[in-house]
C-alpha positions as CSV (number, residue, x, y, z in Angstrom):
1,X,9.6,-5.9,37.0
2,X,7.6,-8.7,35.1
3,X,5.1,-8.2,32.4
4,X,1.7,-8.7,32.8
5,X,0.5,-7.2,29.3
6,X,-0.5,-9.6,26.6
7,X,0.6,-8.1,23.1
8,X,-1.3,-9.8,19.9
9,X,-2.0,-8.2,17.0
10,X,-4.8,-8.8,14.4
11,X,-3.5,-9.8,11.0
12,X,-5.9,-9.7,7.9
13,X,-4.5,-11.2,4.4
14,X,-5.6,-10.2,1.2
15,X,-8.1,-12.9,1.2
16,X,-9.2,-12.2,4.3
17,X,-9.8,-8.7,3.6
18,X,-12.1,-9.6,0.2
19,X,-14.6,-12.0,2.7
20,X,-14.5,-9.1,4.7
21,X,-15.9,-7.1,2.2
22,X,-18.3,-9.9,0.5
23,X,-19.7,-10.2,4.3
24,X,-20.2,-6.6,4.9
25,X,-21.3,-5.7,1.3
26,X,-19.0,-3.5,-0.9
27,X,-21.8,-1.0,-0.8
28,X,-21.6,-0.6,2.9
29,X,-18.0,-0.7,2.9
30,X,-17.3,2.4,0.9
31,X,-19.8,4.1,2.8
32,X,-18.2,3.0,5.9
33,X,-15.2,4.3,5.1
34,X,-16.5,7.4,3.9
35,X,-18.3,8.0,6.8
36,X,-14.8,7.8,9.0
37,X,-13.1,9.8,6.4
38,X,-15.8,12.8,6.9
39,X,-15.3,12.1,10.4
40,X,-11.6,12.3,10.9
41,X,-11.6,15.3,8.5
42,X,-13.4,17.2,10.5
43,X,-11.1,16.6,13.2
44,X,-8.4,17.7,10.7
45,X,-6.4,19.5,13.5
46,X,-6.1,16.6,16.5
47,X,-3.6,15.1,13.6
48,X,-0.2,15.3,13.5
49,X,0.3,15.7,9.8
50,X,3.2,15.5,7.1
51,X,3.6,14.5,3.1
52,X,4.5,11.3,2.6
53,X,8.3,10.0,1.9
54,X,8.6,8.8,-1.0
55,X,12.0,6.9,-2.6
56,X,11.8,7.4,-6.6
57,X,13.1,5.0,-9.2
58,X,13.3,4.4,-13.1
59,X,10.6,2.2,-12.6
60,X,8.2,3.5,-9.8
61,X,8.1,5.1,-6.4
62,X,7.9,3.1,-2.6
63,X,6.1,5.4,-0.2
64,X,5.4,5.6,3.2
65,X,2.2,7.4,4.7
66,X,2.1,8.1,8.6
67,X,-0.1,10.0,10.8
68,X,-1.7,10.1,14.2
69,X,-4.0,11.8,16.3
70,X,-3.2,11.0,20.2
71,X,-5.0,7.8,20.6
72,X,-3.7,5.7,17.6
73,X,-0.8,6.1,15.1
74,X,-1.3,4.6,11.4
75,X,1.5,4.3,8.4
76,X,0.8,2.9,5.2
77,X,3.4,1.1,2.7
78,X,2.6,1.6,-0.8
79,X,4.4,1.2,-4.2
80,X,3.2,2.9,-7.7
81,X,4.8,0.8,-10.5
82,X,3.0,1.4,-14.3
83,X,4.9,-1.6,-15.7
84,X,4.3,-4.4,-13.1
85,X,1.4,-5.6,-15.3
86,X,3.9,-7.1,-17.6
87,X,5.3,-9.0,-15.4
88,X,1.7,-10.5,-13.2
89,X,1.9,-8.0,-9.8
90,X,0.1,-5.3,-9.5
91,X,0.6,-1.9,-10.1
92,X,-0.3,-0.5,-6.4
93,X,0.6,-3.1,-3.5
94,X,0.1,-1.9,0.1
95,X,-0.2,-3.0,3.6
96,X,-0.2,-0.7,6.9
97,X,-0.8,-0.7,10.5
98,X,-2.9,0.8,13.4
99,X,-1.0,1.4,16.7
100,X,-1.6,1.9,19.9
101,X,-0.1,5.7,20.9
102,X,0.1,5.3,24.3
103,X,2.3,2.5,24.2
104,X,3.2,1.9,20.6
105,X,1.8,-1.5,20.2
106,X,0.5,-2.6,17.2
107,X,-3.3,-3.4,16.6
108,X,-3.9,-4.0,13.7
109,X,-1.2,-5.2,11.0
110,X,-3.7,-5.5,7.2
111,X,-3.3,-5.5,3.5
112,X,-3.9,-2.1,2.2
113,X,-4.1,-3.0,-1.2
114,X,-8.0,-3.4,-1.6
115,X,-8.5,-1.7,1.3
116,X,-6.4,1.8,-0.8
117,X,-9.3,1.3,-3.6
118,X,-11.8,1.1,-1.6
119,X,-10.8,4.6,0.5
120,X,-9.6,6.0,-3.2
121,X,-12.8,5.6,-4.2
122,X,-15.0,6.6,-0.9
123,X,-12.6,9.6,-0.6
124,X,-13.6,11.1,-4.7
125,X,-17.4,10.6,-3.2
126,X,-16.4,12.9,-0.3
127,X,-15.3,15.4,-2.3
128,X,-17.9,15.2,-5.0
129,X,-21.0,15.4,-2.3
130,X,-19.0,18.8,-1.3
131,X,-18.5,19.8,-4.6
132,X,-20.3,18.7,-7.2
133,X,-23.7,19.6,-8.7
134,X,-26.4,17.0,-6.0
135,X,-28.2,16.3,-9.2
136,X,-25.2,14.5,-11.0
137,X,-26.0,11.5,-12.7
138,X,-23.9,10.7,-15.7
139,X,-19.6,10.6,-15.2
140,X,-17.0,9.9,-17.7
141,X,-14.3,7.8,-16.3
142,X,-11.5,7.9,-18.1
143,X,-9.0,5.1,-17.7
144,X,-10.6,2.0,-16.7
145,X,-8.0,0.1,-15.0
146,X,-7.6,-1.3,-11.8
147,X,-9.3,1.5,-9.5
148,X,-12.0,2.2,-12.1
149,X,-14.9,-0.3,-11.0
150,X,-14.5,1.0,-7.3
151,X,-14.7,4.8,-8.5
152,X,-17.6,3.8,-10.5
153,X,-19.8,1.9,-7.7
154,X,-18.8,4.5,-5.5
155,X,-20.2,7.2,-6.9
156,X,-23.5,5.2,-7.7
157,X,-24.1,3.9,-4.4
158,X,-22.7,7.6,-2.7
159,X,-24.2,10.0,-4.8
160,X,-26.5,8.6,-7.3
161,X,-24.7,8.1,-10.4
162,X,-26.7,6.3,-13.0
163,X,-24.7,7.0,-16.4
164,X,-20.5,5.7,-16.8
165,X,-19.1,6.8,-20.1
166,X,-16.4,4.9,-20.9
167,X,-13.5,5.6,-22.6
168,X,-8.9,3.9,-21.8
169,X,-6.1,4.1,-24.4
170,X,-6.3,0.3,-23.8
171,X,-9.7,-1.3,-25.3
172,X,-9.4,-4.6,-23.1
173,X,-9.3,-2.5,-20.1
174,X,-12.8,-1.0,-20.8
175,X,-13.8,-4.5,-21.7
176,X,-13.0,-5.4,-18.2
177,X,-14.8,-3.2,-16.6
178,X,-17.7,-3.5,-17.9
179,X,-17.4,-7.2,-17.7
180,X,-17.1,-6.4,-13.6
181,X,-20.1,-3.8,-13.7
182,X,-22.4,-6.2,-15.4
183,X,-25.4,-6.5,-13.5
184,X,-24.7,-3.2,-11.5
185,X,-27.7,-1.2,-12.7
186,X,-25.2,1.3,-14.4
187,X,-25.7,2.7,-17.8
188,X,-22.5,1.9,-19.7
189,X,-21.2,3.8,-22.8
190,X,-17.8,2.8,-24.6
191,X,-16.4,5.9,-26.0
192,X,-13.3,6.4,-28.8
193,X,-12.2,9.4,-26.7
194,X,-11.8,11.4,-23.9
195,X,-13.4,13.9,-25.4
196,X,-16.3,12.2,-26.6
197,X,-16.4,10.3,-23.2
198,X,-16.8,13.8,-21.1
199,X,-19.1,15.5,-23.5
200,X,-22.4,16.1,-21.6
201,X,-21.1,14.4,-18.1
202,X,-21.7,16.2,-14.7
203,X,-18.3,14.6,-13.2
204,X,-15.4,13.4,-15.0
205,X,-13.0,11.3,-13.2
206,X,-9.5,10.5,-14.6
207,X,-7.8,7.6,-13.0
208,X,-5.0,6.9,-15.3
209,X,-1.6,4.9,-14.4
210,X,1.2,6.0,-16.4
211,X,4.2,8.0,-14.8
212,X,4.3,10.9,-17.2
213,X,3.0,14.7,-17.4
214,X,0.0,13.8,-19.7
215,X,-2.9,15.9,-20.5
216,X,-6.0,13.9,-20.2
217,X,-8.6,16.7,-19.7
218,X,-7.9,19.9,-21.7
219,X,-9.7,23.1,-21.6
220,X,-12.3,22.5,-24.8
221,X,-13.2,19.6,-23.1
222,X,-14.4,21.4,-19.9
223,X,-18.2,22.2,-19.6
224,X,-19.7,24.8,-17.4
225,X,-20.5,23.2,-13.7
226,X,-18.5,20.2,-14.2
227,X,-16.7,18.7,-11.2
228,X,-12.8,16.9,-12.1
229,X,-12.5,14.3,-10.3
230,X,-8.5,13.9,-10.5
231,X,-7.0,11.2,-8.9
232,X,-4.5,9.5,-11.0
233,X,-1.8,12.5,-10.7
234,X,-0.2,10.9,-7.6
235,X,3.8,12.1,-7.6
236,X,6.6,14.2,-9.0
237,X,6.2,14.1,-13.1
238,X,2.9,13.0,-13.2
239,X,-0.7,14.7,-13.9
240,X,-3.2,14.5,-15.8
241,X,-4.9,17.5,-16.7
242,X,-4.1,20.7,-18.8
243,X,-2.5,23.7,-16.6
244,X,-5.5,26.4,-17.8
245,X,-7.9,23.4,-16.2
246,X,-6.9,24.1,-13.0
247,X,-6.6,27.9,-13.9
248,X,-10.2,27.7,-15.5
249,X,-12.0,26.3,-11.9
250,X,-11.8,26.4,-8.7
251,X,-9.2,23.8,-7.0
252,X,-9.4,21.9,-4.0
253,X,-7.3,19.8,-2.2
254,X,-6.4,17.1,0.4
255,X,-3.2,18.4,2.3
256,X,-1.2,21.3,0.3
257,X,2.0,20.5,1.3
258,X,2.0,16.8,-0.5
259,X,-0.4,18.1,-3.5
260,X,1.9,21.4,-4.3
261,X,4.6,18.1,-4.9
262,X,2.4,15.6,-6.4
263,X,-0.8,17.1,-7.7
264,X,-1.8,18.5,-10.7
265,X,-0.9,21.9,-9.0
266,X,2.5,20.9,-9.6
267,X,2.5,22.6,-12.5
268,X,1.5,26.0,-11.2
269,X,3.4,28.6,-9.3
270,X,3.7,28.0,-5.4
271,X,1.1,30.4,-5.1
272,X,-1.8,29.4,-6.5
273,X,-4.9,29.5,-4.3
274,X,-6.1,26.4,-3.6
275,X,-9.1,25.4,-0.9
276,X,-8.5,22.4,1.9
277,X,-11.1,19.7,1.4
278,X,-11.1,19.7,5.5
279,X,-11.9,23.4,5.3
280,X,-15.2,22.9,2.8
281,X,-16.5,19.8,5.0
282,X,-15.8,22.3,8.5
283,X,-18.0,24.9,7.0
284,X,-15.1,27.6,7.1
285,X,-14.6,28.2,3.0
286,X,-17.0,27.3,0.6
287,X,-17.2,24.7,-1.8
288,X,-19.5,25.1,-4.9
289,X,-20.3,28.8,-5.5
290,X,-23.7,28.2,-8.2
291,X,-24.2,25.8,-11.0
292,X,-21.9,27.1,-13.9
293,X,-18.6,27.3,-11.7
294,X,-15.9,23.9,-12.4
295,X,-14.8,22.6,-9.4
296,X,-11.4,20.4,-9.5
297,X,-10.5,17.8,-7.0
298,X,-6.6,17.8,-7.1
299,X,-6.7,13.9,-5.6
300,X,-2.8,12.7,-4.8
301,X,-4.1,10.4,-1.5
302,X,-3.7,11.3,1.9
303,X,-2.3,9.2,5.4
304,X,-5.9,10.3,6.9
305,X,-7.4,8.5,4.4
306,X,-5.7,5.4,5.6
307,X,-5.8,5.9,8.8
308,X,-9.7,6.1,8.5
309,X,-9.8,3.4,6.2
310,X,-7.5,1.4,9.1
311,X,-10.3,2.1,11.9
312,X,-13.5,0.4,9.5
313,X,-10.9,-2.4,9.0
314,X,-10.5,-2.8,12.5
315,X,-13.8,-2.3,13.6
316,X,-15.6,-4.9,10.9
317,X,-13.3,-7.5,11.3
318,X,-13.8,-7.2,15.3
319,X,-17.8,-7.9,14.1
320,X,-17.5,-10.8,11.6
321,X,-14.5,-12.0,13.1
322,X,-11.8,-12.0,10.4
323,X,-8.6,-12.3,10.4
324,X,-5.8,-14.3,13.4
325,X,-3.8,-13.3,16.1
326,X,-0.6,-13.5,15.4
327,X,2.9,-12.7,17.9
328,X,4.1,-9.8,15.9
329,X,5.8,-8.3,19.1
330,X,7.7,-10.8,21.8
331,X,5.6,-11.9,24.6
332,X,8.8,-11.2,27.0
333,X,8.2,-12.4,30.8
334,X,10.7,-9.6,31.9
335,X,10.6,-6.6,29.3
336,X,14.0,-6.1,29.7
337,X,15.3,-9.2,29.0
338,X,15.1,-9.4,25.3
339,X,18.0,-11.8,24.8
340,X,16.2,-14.1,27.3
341,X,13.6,-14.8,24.3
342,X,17.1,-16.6,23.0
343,X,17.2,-19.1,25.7
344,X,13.7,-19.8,26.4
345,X,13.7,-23.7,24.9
346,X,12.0,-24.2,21.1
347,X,8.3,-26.0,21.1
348,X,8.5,-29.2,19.8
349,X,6.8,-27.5,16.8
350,X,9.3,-24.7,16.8
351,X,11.9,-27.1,16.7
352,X,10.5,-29.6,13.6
353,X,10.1,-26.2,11.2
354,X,13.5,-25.4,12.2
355,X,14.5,-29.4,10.8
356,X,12.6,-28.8,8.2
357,X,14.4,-25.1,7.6
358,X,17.7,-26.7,7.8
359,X,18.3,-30.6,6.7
360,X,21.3,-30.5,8.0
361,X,21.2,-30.0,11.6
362,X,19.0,-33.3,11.4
């Protein structure tokens, strides 16, 4: 039988994805994406769900994040490595894809890199408009590196933060971030300490790197009605906040098979009670019981998220056309003859970056 189908799919580069989000707007962007992660959570069970794998090393962890409902399958590739600032990369690199589930083609092959602190940040808005106090206006953030700025215009343009105390182990980093949020209409504070930094704040996001079992957040520091915003306590052997935090407030959740592994609840016994985000969004648990109860957001990052994140992607670059077509999959005149791809003769192009690949068969 010969093929009639016509398989390209949409590539979008890093740079391609930052004019993407200068054309769109960085405001509308997180909202966008937040908007398809409230969505898709509340479609939490049309998903076929499961943690991600994750290969550890001295050094870091590689990890890869799929899911799928039964139109579209996403996967996301993603690294976590504290040290690669010494060296010029990044400590978080990603790219995914968006596939087609009925016949497995690719859509949509995009960095993820950008695009993970952009749904990072969108995601901590979703969970603060469920759970935090609605009159919230001043959060300490608390490690300023590079997710900080996008947690910080997040939850100024999502829920109305107006106030960013200020406080990283590393002084340049807070130097940098404020340098980014000049002009932003924020209120920024430098502070010596985490504890002077969360005194008096509504929310208190911690968004540090390191690989270790640190405490960030201890229990004098916690005030009454304060949401934790916990995002940087991402696999095995690493959290951020005191055990009696979590003991202290109520604790919710993106998926509680990964988080019992990766979260801050990896500390505590398999049975602690812990709430579903999916569940508060739904209507069937609550959220926020009254003004003096601390909420915690156990944040590790979640394939929905992606996969949400993946659709906007899609979608905006289909409206300001971004990005190329590119022959990811072979365009095969008869699907079953692969090796006839072999034979078919080389494009004069083809044939002068082979040349230029190899001298010597010149």
């Amino acid at each position: 039988m010969q093929s009639n189908a016509t398989v390209s799919t949409l590539f979008l580069s890093a740079p391609e994805m930052a004019e993407l989000v200068r054309r769109k707007g960085l405001p509308n962007c997180l909202a966008g994406i937040a908007d398809n992660i409230h969505h898709d959570f509340l479609r939490w069970q049309a998903f076929d769900k499961s943690a991600r794998v994750a290969n550890h090393s001295q050094d870091g962890v590689i990890e890869l994040m799929p899911i799928s409902d039964d139109s579209h399958y996403s996967f996301k590739y993603v690294n976590g490595h504290p040290s690669n600032t010494r060296i010029g990369l990044s400590t978080v690199m990603a790219f995914g894809v968006l596939a087609d589930v009925a016949t497995g083609s690719p859509q949509l092959l995009s960095e993820l890199t950008l695009t993970t602190a952009l749904r990072t940040a969108a995601m901590s808005a979703v969970a603060a408009k469920a759970l935090a106090r609605p009159d919230s206006r001043v959060m300490a953030l608390i490690g300023n590196g590079a997710q900080s700025e996008f947690q910080a215009l997040a939850f100024q343009h999502l829920l109305g933060i107006e106030e960013l105390r200020l406080f990283d182990v590393d002084p340049a980093a807070t130097v940098k971030l404020v340098a980014n949020l000049e002009g932003s209409g924020l209120k920024l504070t430098r502070c010596a300490s985490t504890a002077e930094a969360v005194r008096g704040a509504d929310i208190v996001t911690t968004v540090t790197a390191d690989k270790t079992n640190a405490t960030i957040l201890t229990p004098e520091m916690v005030e009454p009605g304060m949401h934790v915003n916990a995002v940087g306590g991402d696999c095995p052997g690493k959290t951020e906040l005191h055990a009696e935090v979590l003991r202290a407030g109520s604790v919710f959740v993106e998926y509680t098979p990964q988080t019992r592994i990766e979260g801050d609840i990896q500390q505590l016994p398999a049975d602690f009670e812990v709430t579903e985000l999916w569940e508060v969004l739904a209507g069937r648990k609550p959220g926020r019981a009254g003004r003096e109860q601390v909420t915690v957001f156990d944040s590790v990052g979640f394939a929905l998220e992606d996969f949400s994140a993946l659709r906007f992607v899609r979608d905006a670059a289909a409206e300001l056309g971004v990005g190329e077509r590119i022959a990811l999959i072979p365009q095969l005149a008869d699907p079953k003859n692969l090796f006839g791809l072999l034979r078919r003769p080389a494009s004069p192009r083809d044939a002068a970056r082979l040349l230029e690949a190899s001298p010597s068969l010149a």
